[in-house]
C-alpha positions in Angstrom: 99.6 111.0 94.8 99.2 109.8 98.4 101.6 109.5 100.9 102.9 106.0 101.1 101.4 105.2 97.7 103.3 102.7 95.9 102.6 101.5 91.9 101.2 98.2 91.5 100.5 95.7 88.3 97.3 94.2 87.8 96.8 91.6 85.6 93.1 91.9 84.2 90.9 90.1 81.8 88.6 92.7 79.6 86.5 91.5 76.8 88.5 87.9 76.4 91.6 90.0 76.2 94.6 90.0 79.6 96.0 93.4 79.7 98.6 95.2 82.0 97.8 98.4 84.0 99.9 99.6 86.1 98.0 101.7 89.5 99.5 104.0 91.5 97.8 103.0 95.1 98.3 102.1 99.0 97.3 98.9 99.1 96.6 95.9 96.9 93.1 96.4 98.0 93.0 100.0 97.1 94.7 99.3 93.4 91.8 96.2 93.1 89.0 99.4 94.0 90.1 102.1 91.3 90.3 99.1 88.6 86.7 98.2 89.5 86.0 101.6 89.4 87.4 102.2 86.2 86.6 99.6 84.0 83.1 97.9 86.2 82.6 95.4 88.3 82.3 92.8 86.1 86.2 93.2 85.1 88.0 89.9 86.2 91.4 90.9 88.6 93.8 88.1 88.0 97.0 89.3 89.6 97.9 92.3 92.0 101.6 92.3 92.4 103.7 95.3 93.4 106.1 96.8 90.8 109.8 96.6 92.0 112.1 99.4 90.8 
């Protein structure tokens, strides 16, 4: 884990399905990058919202 790295909820759309997966990142942008990474590019990102404790 990176300093100043928060977790963040992205709401994503995989094979017809919307799933939850939580990311531990900096920034929105960097949580959109490792889910791209993870599952390909062609993974639709619906939301990006930051997880409140």
């Amino acid at each position: 884990m990176r300093c100043g790295a928060k977790c963040f909820l992205v709401e994503i759309e995989l094979k017809g399905e919307k799933q939850m997966k939580s990311v531990t990142a900096r920034t929105p942008v960097d949580a959109r990058k490792t889910i791209r990474s993870e599952y390909g590019k062609e993974t639709v990102i619906l939301s990006v919202t930051e997880e409140k404790k």
